[in-house]
GUVEXTI-147341 format. One record per residue (C-alpha): residue number from 0; residue in three letters; x, y, z. Coordinates in steps of 0.2 Angstrom, whole numbers, plus 5000, padded with zeros to 4 digits. Example, Ala and Ser with C-alpha at 12.3 -4.5 7.8 and 13.67 -1.06 7.14 Angstrom:
2
<node n="0" res="ALA" px="5062" py="4978" pz="5039"/>
<node n="1" res="SER" px="5068" py="4995" pz="5036"/>
***
This chain:
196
<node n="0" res="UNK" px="5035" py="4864" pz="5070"/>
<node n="1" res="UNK" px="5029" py="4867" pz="5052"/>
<node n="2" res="UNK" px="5047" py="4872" pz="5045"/>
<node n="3" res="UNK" px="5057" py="4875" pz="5028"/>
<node n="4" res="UNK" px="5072" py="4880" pz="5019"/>
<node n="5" res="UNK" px="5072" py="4884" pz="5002"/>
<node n="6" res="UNK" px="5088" py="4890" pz="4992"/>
<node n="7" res="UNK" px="5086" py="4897" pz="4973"/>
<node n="8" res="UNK" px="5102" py="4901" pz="4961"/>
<node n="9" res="UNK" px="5099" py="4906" pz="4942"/>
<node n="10" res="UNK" px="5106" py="4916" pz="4934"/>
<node n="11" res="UNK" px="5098" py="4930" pz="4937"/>
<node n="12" res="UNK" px="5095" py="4929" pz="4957"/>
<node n="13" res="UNK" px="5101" py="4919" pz="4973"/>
<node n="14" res="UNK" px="5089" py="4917" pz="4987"/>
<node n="15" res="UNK" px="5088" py="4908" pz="5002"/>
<node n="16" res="UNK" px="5073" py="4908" pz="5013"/>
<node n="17" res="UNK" px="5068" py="4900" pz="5029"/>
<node n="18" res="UNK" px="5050" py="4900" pz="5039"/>
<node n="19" res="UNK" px="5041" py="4893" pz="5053"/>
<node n="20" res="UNK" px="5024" py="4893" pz="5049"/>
<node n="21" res="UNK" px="5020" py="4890" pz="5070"/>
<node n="22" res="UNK" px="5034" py="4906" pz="5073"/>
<node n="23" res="UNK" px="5026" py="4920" pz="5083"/>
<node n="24" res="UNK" px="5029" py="4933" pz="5068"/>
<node n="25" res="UNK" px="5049" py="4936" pz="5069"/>
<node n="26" res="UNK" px="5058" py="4942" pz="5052"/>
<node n="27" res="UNK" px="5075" py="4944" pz="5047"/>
<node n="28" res="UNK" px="5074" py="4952" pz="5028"/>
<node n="29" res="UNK" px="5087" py="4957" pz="5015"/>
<node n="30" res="UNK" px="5080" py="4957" pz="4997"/>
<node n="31" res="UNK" px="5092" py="4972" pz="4993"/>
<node n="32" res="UNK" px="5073" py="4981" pz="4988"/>
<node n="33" res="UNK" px="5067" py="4989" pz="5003"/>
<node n="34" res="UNK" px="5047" py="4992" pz="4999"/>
<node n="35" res="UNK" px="5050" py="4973" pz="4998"/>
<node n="36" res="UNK" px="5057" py="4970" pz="5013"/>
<node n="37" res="UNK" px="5042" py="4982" pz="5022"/>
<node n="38" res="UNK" px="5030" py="4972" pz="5014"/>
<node n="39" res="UNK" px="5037" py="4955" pz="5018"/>
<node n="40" res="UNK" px="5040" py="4960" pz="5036"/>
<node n="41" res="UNK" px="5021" py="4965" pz="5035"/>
<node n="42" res="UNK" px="5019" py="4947" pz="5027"/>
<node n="43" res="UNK" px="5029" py="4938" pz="5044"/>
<node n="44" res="UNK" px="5021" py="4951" pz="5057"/>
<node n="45" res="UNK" px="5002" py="4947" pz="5052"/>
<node n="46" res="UNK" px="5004" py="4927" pz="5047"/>
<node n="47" res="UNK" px="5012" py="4924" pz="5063"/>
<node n="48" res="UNK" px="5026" py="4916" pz="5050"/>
<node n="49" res="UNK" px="5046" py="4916" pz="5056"/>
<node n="50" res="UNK" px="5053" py="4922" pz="5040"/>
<node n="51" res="UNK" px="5072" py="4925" pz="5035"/>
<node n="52" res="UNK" px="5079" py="4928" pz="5020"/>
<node n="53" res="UNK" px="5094" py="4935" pz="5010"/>
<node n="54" res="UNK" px="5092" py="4939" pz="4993"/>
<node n="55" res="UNK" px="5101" py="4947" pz="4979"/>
<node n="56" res="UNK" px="5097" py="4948" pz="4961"/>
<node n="57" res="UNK" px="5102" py="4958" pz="4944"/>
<node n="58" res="UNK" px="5091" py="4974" pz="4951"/>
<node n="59" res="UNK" px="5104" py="4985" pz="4941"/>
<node n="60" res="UNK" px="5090" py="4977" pz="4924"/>
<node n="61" res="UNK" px="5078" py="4981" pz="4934"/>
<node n="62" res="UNK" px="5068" py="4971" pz="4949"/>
<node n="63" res="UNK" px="5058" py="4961" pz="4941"/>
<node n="64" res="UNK" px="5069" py="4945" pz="4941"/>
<node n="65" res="UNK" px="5071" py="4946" pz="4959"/>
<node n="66" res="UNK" px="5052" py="4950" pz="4966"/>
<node n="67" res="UNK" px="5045" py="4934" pz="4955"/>
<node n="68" res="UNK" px="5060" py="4922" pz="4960"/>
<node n="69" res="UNK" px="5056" py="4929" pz="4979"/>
<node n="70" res="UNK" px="5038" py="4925" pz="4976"/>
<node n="71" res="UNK" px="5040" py="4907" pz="4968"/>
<node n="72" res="UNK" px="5053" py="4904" pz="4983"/>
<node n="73" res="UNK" px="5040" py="4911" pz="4997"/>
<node n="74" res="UNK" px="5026" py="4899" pz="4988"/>
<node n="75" res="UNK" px="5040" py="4881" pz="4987"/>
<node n="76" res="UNK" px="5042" py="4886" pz="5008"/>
<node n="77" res="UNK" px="5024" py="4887" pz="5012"/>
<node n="78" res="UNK" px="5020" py="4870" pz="5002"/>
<node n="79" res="UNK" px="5035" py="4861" pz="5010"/>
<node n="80" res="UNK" px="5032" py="4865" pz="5028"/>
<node n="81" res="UNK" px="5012" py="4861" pz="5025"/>
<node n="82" res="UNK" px="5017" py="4844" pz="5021"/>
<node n="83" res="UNK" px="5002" py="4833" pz="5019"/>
<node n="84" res="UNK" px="4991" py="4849" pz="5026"/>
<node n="85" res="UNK" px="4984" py="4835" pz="5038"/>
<node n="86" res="UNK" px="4973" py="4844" pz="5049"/>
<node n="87" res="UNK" px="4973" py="4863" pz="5041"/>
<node n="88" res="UNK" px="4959" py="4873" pz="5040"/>
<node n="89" res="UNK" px="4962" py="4875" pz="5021"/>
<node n="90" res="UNK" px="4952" py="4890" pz="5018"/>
<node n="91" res="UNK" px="4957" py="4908" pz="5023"/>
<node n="92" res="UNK" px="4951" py="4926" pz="5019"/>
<node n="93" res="UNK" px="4949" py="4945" pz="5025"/>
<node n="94" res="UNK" px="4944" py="4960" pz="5020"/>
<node n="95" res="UNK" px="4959" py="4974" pz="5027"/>
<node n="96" res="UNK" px="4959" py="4993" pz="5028"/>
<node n="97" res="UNK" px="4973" py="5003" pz="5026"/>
<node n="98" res="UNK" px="4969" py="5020" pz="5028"/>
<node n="99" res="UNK" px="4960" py="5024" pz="5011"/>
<node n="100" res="UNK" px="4963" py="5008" pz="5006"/>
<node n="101" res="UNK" px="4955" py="4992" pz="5007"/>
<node n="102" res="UNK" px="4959" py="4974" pz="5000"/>
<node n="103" res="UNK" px="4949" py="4956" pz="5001"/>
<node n="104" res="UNK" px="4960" py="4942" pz="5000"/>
<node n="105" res="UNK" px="4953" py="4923" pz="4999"/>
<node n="106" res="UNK" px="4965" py="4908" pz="5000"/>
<node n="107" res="UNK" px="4961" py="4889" pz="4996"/>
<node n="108" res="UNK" px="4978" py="4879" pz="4999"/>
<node n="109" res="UNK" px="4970" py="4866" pz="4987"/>
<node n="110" res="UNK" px="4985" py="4861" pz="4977"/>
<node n="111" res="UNK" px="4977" py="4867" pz="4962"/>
<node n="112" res="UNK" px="4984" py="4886" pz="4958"/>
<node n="113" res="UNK" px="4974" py="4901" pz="4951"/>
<node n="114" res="UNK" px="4978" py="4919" pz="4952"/>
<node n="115" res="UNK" px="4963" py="4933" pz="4950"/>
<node n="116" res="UNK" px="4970" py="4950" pz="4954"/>
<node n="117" res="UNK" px="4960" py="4964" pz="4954"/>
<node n="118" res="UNK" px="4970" py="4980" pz="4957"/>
<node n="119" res="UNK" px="4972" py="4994" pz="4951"/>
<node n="120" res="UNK" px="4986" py="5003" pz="4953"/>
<node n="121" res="UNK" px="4990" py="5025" pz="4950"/>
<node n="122" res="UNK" px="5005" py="5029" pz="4938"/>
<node n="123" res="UNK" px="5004" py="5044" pz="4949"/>
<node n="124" res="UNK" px="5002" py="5040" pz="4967"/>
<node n="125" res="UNK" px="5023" py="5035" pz="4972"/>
<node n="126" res="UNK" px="5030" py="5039" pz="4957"/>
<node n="127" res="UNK" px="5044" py="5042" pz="4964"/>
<node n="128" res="UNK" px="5046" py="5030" pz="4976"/>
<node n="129" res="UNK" px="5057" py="5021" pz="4963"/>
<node n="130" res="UNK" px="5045" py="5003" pz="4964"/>
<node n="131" res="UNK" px="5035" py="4996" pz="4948"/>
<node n="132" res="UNK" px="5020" py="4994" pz="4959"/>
<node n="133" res="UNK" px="5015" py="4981" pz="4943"/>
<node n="134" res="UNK" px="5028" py="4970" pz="4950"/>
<node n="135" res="UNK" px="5016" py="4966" pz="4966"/>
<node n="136" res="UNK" px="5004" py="4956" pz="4953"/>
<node n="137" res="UNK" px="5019" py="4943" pz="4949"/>
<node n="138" res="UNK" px="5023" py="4942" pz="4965"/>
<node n="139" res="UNK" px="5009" py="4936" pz="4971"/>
<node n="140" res="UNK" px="5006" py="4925" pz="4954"/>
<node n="141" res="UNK" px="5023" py="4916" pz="4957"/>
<node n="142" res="UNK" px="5016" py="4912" pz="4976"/>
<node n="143" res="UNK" px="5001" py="4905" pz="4970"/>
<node n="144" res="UNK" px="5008" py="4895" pz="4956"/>
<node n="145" res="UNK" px="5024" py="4889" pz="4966"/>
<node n="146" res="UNK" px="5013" py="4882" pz="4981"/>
<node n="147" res="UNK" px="4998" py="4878" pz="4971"/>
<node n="148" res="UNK" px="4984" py="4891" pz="4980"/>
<node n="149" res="UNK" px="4969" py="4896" pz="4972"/>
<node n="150" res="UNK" px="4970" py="4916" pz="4978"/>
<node n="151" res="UNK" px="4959" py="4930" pz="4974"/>
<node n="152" res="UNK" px="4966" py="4947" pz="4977"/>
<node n="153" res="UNK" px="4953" py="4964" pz="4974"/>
<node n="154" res="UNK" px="4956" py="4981" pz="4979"/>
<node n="155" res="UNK" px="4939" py="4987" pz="4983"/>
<node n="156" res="UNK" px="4946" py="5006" pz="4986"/>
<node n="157" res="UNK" px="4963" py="5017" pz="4989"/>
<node n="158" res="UNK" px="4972" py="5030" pz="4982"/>
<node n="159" res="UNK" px="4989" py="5029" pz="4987"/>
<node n="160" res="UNK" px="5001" py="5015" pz="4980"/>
<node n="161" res="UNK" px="5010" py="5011" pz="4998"/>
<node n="162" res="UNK" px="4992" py="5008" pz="5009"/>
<node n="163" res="UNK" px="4985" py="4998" pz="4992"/>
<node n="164" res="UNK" px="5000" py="4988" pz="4991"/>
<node n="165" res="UNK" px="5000" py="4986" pz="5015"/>
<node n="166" res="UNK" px="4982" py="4981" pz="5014"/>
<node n="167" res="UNK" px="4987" py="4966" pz="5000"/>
<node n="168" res="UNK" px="5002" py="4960" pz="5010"/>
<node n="169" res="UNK" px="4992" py="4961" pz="5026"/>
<node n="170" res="UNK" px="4975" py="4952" pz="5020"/>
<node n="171" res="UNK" px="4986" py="4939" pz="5011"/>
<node n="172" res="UNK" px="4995" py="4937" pz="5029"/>
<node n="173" res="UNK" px="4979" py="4936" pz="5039"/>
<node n="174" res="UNK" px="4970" py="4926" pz="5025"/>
<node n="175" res="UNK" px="4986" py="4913" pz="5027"/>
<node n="176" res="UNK" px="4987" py="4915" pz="5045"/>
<node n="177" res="UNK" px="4969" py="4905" pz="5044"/>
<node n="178" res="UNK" px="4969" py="4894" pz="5031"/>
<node n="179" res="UNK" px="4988" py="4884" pz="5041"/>
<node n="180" res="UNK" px="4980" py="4883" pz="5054"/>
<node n="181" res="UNK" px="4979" py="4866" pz="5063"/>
<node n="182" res="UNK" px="4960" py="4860" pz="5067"/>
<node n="183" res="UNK" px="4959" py="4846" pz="5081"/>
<node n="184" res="UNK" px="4943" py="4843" pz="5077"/>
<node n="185" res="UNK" px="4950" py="4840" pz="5058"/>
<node n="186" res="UNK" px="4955" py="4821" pz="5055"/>
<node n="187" res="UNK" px="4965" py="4819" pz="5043"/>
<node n="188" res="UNK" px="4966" py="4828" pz="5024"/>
<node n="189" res="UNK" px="4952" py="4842" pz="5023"/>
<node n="190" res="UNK" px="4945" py="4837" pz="5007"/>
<node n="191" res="UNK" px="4934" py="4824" pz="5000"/>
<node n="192" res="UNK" px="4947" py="4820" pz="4988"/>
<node n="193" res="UNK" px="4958" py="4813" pz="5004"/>
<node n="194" res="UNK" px="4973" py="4823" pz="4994"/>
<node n="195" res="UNK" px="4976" py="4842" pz="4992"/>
***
């Protein structure tokens, strides 16, 4: 099984995750933000990932410090347990309705990282629900720079901040859920190159 451990302590946050990228879609989350913990378990459910982590962070600043160190930490997991990526499919996307909302998310797990995020998020649409919804974009900047993935993330249309943020978190999971996946008929490195 495709497995890792990652621990993070700065100064500003201490995390330690662990996942299972062959798990059935089994989470144990504590991020101390709990629209995070939603949409990570989101992440684990629809990747078919194994995911635990306990996380704490200087959220009396604010949660920024805490929602990219999660993302850099989610990224480091993924690379480790792809070790060589011998066999993958490499490439992964979907298109994902929530409600009003729908999201296409592409992945290449080419070892080269770049982040296009097209999403548009409304300063009115959960106001109150006490999340900077901006912090999604780093997240998933942190993920992609951390395990080196090219990913392109568009919001075609939504209205509310909750279903735009679930169909992300959910397309990213089924677009990742494709692109680990082991190929028989795949000898070997999937890329010319003979690395990734």
């Amino acid at each position: 099984m495709r497995k890792a451990e990652i621990k993070r302590k700065t100064a500003e946050t201490n995390i330690k995750l662990s996942l299972n990228l062959d798990g059935k879609g089994r989470y144990k989350l504590d991020t101390s933000i709990p629209f995070i913990d939603h949409m990570l378990s989101l992440f684990s459910k629809h990747a078919l990932i194994d995911l635990n982590i306990k996380a704490r962070g200087d959220t009396e600043v604010d949660n920024h410090h805490l929602v990219e160190d999660l993302g850099i930490v989610l990224g480091e997991a993924i690379k480790k347990a792809l070790g060589k990526k011998a066999g993958i499919a490499r490439y992964g996307n979907f298109l994902l309705p929530m409600d009003e909302a729908l999201s296409y998310i592409a992945v290449d797990l080419s070892g080269r990282p770049y982040f296009s995020f097209d999403v548009k998020f409304s300063s009115q649409s959960g106001k109150f629900s006490g999340f900077d919804y901006s912090l999604i974009e780093e997240f998933f900047r942190a993920v992609s720079s951390s395990c080196g993935i090219n990913l392109h993330i568009k919001n075609h249309t939504g209205r509310n901040n909750h279903h735009i943020s679930e169909s992300i978190f959910k397309g990213f999971a089924k677009a990742i859920c494709q692109a680990v996946k082991i190929n028989r008929r795949i000898k070997g490195i999937p890329s010319t190159k003979r690395i990734l």
